[in-house]
C-alpha positions as CSV (number, residue, x, y, z in Angstrom):
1,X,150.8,184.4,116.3
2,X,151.5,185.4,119.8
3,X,154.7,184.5,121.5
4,X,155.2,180.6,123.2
5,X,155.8,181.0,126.9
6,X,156.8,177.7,126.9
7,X,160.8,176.7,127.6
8,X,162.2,174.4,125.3
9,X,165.2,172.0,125.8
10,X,166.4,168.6,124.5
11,X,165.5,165.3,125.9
12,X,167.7,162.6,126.5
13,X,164.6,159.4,128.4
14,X,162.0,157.9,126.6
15,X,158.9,158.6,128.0
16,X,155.6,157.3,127.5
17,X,152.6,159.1,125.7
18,X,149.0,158.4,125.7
19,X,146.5,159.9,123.5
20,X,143.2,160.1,125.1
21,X,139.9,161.1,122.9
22,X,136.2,160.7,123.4
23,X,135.4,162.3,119.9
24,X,138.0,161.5,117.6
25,X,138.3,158.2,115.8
26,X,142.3,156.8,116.4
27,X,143.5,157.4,113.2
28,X,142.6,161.5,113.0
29,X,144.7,163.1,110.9
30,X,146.1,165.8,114.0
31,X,146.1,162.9,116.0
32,X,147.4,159.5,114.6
33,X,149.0,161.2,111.0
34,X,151.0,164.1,113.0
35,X,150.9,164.4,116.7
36,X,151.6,160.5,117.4
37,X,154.2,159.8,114.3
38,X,156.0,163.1,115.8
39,X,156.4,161.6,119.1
40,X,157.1,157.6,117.9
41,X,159.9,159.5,115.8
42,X,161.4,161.4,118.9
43,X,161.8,157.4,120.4
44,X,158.5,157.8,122.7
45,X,156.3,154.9,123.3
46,X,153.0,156.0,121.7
47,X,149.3,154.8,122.5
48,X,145.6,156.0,121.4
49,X,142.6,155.2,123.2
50,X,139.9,156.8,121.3
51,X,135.9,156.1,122.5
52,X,134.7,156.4,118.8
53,X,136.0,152.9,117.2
54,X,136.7,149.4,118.1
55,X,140.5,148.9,117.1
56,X,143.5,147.7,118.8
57,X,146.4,147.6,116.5
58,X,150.0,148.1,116.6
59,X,151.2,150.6,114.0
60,X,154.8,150.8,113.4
61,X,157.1,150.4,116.1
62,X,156.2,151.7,119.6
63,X,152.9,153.2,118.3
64,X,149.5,151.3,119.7
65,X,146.1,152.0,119.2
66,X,143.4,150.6,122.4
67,X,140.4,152.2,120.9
68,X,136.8,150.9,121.8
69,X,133.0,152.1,120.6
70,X,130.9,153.9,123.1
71,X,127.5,153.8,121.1
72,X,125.9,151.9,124.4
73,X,127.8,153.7,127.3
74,X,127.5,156.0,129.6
75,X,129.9,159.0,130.5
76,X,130.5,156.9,133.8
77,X,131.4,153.6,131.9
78,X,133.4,155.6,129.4
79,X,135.6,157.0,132.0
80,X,135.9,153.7,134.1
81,X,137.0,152.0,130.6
82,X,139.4,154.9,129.4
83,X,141.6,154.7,133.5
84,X,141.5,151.0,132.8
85,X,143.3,151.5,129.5
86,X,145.4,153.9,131.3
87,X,146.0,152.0,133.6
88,X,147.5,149.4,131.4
89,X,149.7,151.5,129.1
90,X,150.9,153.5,132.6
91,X,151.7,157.0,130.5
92,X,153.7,160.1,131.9
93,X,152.0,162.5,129.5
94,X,148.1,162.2,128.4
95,X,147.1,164.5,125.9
96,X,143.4,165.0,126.4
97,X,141.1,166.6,123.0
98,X,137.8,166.7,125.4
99,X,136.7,167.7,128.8
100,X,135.5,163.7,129.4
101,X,139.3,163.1,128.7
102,X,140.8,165.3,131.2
103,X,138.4,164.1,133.9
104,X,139.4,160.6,133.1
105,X,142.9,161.6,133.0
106,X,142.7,163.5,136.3
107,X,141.1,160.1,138.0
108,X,143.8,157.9,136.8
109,X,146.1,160.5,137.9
110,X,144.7,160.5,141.6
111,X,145.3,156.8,141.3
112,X,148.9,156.5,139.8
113,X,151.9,156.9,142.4
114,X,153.9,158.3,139.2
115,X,154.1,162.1,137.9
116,X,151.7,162.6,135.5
117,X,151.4,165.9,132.8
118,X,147.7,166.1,131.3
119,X,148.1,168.5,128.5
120,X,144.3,169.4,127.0
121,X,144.5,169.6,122.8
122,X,142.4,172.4,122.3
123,X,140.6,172.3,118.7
124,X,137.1,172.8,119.0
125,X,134.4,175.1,121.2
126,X,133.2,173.6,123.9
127,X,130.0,173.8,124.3
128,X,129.7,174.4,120.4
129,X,126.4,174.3,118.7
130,X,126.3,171.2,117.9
131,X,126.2,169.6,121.1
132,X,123.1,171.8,121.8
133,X,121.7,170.9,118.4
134,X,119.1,168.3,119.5
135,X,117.4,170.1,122.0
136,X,114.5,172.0,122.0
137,X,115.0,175.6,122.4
138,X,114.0,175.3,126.2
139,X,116.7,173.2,127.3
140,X,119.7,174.8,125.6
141,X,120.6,177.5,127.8
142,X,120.9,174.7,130.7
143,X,122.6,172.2,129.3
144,X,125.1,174.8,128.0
145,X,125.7,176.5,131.4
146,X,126.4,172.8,132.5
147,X,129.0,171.6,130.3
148,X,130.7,175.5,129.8
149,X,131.1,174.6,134.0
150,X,132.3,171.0,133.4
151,X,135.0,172.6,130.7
152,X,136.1,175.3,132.9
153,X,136.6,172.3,135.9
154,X,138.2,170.2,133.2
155,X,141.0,173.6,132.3
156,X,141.5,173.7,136.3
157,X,142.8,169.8,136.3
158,X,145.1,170.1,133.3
159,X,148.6,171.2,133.4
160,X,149.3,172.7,130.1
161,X,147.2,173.7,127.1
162,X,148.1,173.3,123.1
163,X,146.2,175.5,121.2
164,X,144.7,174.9,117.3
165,X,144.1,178.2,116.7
166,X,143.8,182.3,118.2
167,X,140.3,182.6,118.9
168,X,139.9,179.2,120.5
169,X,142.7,180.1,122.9
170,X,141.3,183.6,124.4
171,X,139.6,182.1,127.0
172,X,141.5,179.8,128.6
173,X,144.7,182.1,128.4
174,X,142.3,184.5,130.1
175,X,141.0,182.1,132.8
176,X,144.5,180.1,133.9
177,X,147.4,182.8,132.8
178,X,149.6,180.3,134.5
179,X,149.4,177.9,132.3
180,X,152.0,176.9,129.8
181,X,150.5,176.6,126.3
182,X,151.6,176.4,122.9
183,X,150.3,177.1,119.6
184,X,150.1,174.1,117.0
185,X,148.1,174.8,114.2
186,X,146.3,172.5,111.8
187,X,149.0,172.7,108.7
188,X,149.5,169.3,107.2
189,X,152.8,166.8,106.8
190,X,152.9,167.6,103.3
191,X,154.6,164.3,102.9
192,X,151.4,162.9,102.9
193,X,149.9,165.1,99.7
194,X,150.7,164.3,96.6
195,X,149.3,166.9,94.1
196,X,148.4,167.2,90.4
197,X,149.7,169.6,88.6
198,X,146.6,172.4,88.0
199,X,145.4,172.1,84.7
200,X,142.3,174.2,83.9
201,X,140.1,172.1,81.3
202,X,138.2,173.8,78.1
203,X,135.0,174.9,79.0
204,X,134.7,172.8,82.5
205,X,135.0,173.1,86.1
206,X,135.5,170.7,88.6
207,X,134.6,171.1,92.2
208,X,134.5,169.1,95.1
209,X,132.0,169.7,98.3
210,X,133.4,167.4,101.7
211,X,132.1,167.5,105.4
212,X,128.4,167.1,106.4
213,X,125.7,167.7,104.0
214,X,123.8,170.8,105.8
215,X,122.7,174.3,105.2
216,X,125.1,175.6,108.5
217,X,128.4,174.0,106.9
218,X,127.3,175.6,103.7
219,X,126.4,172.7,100.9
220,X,122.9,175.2,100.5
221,X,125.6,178.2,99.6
222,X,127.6,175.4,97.4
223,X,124.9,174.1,95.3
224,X,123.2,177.6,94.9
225,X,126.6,178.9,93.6
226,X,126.7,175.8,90.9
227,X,123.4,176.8,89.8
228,X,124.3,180.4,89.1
229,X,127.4,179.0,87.3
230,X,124.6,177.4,84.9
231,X,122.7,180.5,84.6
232,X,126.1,182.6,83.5
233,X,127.7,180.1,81.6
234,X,125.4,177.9,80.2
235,X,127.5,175.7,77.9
236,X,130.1,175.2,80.9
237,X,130.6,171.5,82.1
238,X,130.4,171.4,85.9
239,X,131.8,168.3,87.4
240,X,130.8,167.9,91.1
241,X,132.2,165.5,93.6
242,X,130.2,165.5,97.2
243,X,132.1,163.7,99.6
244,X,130.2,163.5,103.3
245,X,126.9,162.7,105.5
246,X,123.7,163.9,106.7
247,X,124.0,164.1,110.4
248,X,121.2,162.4,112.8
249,X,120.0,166.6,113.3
250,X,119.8,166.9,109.7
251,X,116.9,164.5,108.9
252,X,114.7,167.8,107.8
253,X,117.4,168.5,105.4
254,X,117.8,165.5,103.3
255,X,114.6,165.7,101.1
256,X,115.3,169.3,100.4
257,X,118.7,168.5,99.3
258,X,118.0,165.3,97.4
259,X,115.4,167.4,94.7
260,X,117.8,170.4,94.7
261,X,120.6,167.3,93.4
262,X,117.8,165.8,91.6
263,X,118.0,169.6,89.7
264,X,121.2,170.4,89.3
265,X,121.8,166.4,87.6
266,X,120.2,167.9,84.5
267,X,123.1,169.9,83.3
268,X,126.3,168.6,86.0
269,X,128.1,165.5,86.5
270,X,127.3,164.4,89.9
271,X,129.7,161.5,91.9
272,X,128.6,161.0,95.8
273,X,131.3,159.4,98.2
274,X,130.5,158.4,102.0
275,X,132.9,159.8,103.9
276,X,136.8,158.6,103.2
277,X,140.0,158.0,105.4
278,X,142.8,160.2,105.4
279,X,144.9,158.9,102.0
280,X,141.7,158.2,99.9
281,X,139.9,161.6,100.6
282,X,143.4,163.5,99.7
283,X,143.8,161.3,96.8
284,X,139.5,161.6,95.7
285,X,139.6,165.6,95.6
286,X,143.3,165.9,94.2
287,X,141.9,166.9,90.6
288,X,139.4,169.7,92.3
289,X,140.4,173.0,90.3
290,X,138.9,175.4,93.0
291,X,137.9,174.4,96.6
292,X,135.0,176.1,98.1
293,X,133.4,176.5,101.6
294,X,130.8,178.5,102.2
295,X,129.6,178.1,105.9
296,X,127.5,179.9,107.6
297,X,128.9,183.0,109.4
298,X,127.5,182.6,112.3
299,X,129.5,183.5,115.9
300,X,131.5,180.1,116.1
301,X,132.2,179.7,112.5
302,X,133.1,183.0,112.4
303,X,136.2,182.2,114.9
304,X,137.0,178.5,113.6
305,X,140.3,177.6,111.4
306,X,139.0,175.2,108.9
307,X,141.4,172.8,108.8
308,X,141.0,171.7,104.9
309,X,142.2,175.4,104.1
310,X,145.6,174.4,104.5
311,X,145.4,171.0,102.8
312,X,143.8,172.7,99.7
313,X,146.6,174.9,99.4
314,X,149.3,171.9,99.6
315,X,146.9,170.1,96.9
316,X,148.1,173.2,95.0
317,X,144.3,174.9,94.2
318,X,143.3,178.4,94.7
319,X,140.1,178.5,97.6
320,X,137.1,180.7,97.8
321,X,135.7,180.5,101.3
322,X,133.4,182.7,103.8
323,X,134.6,185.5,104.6
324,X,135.5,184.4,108.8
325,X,137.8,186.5,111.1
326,X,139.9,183.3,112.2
327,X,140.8,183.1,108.4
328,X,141.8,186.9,108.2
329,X,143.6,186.5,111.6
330,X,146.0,183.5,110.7
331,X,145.8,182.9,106.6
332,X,147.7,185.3,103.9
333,X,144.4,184.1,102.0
334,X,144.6,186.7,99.4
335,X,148.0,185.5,98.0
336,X,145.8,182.3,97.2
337,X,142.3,182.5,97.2
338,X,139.1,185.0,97.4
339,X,136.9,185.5,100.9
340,X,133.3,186.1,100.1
341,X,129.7,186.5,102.2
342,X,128.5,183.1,102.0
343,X,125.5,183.9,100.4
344,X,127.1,185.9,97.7
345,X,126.3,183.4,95.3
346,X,126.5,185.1,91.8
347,X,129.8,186.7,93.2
348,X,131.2,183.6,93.9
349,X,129.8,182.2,90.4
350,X,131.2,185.4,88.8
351,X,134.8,184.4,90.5
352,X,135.2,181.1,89.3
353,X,134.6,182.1,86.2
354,X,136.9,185.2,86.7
355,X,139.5,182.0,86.7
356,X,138.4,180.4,83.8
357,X,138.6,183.2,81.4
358,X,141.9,184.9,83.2
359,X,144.0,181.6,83.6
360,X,147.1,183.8,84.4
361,X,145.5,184.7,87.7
362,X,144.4,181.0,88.1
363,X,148.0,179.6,87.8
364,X,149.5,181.9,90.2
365,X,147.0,181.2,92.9
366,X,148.0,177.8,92.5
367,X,151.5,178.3,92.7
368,X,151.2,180.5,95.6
369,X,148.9,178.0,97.7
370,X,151.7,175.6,97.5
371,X,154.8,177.6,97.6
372,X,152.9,178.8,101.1
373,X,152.6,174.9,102.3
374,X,155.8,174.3,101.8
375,X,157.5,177.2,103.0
376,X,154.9,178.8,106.2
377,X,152.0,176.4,106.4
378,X,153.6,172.9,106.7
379,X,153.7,170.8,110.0
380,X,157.3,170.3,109.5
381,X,157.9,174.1,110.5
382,X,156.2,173.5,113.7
383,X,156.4,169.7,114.6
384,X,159.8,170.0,116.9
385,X,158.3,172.7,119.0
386,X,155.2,170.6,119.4
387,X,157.5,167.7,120.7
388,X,159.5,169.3,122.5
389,X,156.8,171.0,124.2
390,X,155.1,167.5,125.5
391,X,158.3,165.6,126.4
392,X,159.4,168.6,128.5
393,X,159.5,167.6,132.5
């Protein structure tokens, strides 16, 4: 991880903190679960405004959530609504995930007669694929020249960056060297994850599939590598859990995934869950014995952190996922886990069952995937630099 350029010192005055999100519901795990109970702990006043959800609640002392829904508004009325709530919580520091936030930022910052630090959370491509995934091929390269513009005018109005991850951050350390940045990864508050000890069951396997149900975020790879599971090893008992959604894109997909569950019913044990909030998805996959994802390697997947990698290895479980170069840049993923071609199915299979058979190896991924939670990948190790970072003047 490349050196912080940013200078650190204590604190001493409250200041005032806004969160400001146009795709993230208010209680995101990096958001609401980490960033803002970091900050209310340092004795900051804390809001969220998030576009995604209607919800306006006060959540321990000091930390407020304004949120609305955005379903029926334009970019325009979203902005004029987000410097309203702005303007009503008066912050000194915004911390803006999306270009939409920064401009809106930036125009209550033209307006306020206070210094004001817009810091742009950096977690996501921008354009990424699926903002382009509903047009026809035709209209693509346009609409992505237009908002990779309106992201580049969006870096020019922020003062300082925070990066998720290496790859994510090339460009803009490229484009605005002046910066200041820091790097805060995705590791979880382990406080939060609470996990069962590993306990491999005769002759069974349980797995656990969560995020939308499509063949570019890999369920095709997942449910082709429980079917070769069947073909080697018959008599095992496969117990699936599928926690997610079909996305509005995905319509195609939905049939063909419905007969391939339809199949695979005959010989596994099949529960479905809509998606879950932050305690009851941790506490839904905590009996998983080996996580898998097995997105597609495409460009952008190939340089995005998956941010469940690190809460599977604080749940204590050994991980197979595809093989990506933002997972061989930041994870020591073969002290816990296996990276495969996505579409290595009966490699994958033959892996998994590799654990079954040889439950030394098994027990010493797990231990390793937590020993490295606690001890590298924890958001303990990196939450005071975080802090100290945004309360700086």
């Amino acid at each position: 991880m490349p050196e912080n350029p940013a200078f650190f010192f204590p604190r001493e005055a409250l200041m005032n903190i806004s969160f400001l999100t146009s795709s993230h519901k208010p209680k995101d795990d990096r958001i609401f679960y980490h960033q803002a109970k970091a900050l209310l702990e340092d004795a900051n006043l804390v809001s969220i405004i998030s576009s995604k959800q209607l919800l306006e609640e006060r959540s321990g002392k000091g930390l407020l959530i304004d949120s609305f829904d955005d379903r029926l508004l334009s970019k325009k009325e979203k902005v004029r609504i987000f410097i309203g709530k702005l303007s009503k919580h008066k912050p000194e520091v915004i911390i803006a995930s999306e270009p939409l936030a920064v401009y809106a930022a930036h125009k209550y910052k033209k307006l306020s007669t206070k210094k004001i630090r817009i810091i742009y959370d950096i977690t996501e491509w921008y354009p990424s694929k699926k903002q382009l995934s509903f047009l026809p091929f035709y209209r693509k390269p346009g609409v992505f020249l237009k908002l990779l513009t309106f992201n580049l005018y969006a870096s020019f109005l922020t003062d300082n960056f925070i990066f998720g991850e290496y790859y994510k951050a090339l460009p803009y350390r490229r484009l605005f060297p002046n910066k200041k940045y820091i790097f805060s990864s995705y590791y979880p508050d382990i406080q939060y994850i609470h996990p069962q000890n590993p306990a491999l069951l005769p002759d069974t396997v349980r797995l656990s599939y969560s995020g939308k149900l499509t063949v570019e975020k890999g369920f095709d790879n997942f449910l082709s590598v429980v079917e070769k599971l069947h073909q080697k090893k018959p008599g095992l008992n496969i117990r699936i859990k599928i926690i997610g959604w079909y996305p509005e894109y995905a319509k195609k997909e939905v049939l063909y995934f419905t007969e391939r569950l339809d199949s695979i019913r005959k010989y596994a044990t099949i529960d479905e869950f809509p998606v879950q909030d932050f305690d009851s998805y941790l506490s839904l996959i905590a009996d998983t014995d080996i996580f898998l994802d097995l997105r597609s390697d495409d460009w952008e997947n190939q340089r995005c952190l998956p941010i469940k990698l690190f809460y599977y290895a604080a749940l204590q479980r050994p991980v197979i996922y595809s093989r990506l170069k933002a997972i061989e840049k930041e994870v020591e993923i073969d002290a816990f886990g296996h990276l495969f071609q996505p579409a290595a199915h009966t490699d994958i299979a033959q892996q998994i069952i590799h654990y079954l058979e040889h439950p030394q190896d098994y027990y010493r991924h797990c231990s390793n995937a937590r020993k490295l939670a606690e001890t590298e990948y924890n958001w303990n190790r990196i939450k005071d630099s975080f802090v100290h970072f945004v309360s700086e003047n």
